[in-house]
C-alpha positions as CSV (number, residue, x, y, z in Angstrom):
1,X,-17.8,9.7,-39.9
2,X,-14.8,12.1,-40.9
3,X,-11.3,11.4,-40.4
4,X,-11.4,13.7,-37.2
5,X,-14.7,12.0,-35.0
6,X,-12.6,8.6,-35.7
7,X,-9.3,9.7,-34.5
8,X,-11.2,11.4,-31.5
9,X,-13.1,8.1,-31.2
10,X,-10.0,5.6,-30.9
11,X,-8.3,7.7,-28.6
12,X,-11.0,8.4,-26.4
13,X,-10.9,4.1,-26.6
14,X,-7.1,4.1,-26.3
15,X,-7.5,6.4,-23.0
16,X,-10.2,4.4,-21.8
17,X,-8.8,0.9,-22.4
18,X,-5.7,2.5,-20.8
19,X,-7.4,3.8,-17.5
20,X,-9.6,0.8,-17.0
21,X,-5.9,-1.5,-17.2
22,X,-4.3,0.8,-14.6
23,X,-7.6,0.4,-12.2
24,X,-7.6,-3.2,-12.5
25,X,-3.7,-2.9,-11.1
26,X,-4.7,-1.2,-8.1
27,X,-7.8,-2.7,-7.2
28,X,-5.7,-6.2,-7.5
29,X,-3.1,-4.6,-5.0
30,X,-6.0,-3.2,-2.7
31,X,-7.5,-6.2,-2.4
32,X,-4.5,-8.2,-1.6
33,X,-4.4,-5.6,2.1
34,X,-0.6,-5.4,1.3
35,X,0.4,-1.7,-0.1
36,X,3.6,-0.2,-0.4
37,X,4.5,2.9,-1.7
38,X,7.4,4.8,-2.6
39,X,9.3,6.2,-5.3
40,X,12.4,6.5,-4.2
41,X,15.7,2.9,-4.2
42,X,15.8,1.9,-0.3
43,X,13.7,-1.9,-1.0
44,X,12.4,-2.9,2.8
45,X,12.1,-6.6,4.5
46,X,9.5,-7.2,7.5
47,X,8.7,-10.0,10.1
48,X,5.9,-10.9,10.3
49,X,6.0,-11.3,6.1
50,X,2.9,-10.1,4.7
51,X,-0.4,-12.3,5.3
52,X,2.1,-14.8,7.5
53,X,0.0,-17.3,9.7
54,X,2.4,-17.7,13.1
55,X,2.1,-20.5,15.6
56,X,2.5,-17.9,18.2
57,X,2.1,-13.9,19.1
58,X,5.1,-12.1,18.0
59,X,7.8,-10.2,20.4
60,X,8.4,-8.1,18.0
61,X,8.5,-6.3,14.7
62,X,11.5,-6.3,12.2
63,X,11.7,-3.9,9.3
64,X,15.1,-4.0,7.6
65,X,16.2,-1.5,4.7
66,X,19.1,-1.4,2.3
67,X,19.6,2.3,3.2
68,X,19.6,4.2,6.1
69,X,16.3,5.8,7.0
70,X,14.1,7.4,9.6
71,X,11.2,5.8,10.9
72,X,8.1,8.4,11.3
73,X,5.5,6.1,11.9
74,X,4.5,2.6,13.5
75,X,1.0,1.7,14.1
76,X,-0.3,-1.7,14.9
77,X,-4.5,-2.2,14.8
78,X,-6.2,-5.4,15.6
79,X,-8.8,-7.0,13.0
80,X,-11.1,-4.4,14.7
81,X,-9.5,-1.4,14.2
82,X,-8.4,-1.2,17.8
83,X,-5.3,0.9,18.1
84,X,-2.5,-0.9,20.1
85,X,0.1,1.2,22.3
86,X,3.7,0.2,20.5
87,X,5.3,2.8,22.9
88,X,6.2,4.6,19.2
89,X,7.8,7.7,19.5
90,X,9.4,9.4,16.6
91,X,13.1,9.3,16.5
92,X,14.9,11.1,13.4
93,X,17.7,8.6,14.0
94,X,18.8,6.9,10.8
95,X,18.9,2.6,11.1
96,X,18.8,-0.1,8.3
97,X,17.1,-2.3,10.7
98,X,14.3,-1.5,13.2
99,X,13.5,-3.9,15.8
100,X,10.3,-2.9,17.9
101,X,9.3,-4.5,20.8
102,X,5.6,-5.5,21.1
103,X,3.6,-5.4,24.7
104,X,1.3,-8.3,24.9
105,X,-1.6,-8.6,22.1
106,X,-4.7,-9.1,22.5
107,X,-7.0,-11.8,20.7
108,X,-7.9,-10.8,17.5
109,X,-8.1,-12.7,14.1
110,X,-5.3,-10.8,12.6
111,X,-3.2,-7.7,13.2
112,X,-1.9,-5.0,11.0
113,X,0.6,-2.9,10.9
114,X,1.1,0.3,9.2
115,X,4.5,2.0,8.9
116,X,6.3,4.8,7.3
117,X,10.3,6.0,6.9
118,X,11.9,8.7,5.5
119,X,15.0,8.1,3.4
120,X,18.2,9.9,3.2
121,X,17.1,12.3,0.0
122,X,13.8,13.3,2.3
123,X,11.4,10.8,0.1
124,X,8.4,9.5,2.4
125,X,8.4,5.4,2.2
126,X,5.2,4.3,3.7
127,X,3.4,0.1,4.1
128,X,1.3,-1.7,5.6
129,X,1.2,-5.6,5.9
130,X,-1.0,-7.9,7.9
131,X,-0.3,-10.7,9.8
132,X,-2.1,-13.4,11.8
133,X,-1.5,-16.0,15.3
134,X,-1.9,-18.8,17.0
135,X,-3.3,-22.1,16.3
136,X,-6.4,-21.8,14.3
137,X,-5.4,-18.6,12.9
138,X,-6.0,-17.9,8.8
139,X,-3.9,-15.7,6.8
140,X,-5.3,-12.4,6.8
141,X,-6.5,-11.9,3.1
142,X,-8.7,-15.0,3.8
143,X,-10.5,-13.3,6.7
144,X,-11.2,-9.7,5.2
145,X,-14.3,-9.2,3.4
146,X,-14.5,-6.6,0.8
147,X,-16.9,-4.3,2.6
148,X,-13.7,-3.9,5.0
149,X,-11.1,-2.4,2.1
150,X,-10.3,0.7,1.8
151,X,-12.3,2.6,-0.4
152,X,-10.7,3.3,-3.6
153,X,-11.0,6.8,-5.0
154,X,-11.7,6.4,-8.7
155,X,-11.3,10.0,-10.9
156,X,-14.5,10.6,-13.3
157,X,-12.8,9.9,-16.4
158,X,-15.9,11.3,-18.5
159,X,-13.8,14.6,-17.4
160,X,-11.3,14.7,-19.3
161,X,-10.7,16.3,-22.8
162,X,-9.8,13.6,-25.4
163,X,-8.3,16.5,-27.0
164,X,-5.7,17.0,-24.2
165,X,-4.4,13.6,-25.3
166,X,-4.2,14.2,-29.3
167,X,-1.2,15.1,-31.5
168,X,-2.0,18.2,-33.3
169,X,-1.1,18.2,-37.0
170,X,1.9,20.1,-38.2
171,X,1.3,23.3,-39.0
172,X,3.4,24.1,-42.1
């Protein structure tokens, strides 16, 4: 084998060892129902916590923020995808702390809520978490079967040219 076909070789293995670590990551954090994601500073707080078992149905949701932000979006599903009427309405108001009012739920295993802000320098924030009630409840990520996540969308990585990835030699 020349000097070339190996280099091509280990970094076709470096890519690959590189790709499969960064799936692993997010099929972990897909499985676990909680995802967050944002690039922006603003870090965010909510009650329910993620995959929190309560004695009782909630009055309401609380998302705090260290910034000042816009909230854009506010769903809350039952364990079968039924849509439940928060009364959301956009408001481009700015608030560090968002306290929304829930009408009565009904019975389901567990609930989940999907949100979304927008800070102050226009960057969307969006989450979900999940969260479960009364007394025989189980935290959420007990109850979910696989089947139920979200499929993942994985790139074909027998796509892409090694040679995109390589260092060129000088040219002197």
């Amino acid at each position: 084998m020349t000097g070339t076909k190996k280099t091509r070789k280990m970094a076709a293995l470096v890519v690959f060892a590189i790709l499969s670590a960064l799936f692993s990551v997010t099929v972990y954090a897909q499985h676990s129902t909680h995802t967050y994601r944002y690039t922006g500073t603003v870090e965010v707080e909510h009650l329910p916590d993620h995959d929190e078992v309560l004695s009782a149905l909630p009055d309401s949701l609380i998302l705090r923020f260290t910034d000042q932000v816009s909230l854009v979006k506010l769903v809350v599903k039952t364990a079968e995808d039924k849509l439940i009427d928060v009364q959301f309405r956009y408001d481009p108001t700015q608030n560090r702390v968002f306290i929304w009012p829930l009408p009565a739920l009904p019975a389901s295993a567990w609930y989940s809520v999907d949100w979304g802000v927008i800070d102050r320098a226009n960057i969307l924030m969006s989450g979900k978490f999940m969260f479960a009630a009364g007394p025989d409840a189980k935290a959420p990520s007990t109850l979910i079967p696989e089947d139920n996540e979200a499929h993942i969308m994985v790139p074909d990585y027998r796509l892409i040219d090694i040679r995109d990835y390589q260092q060129s030699a000088p040219q002197n």
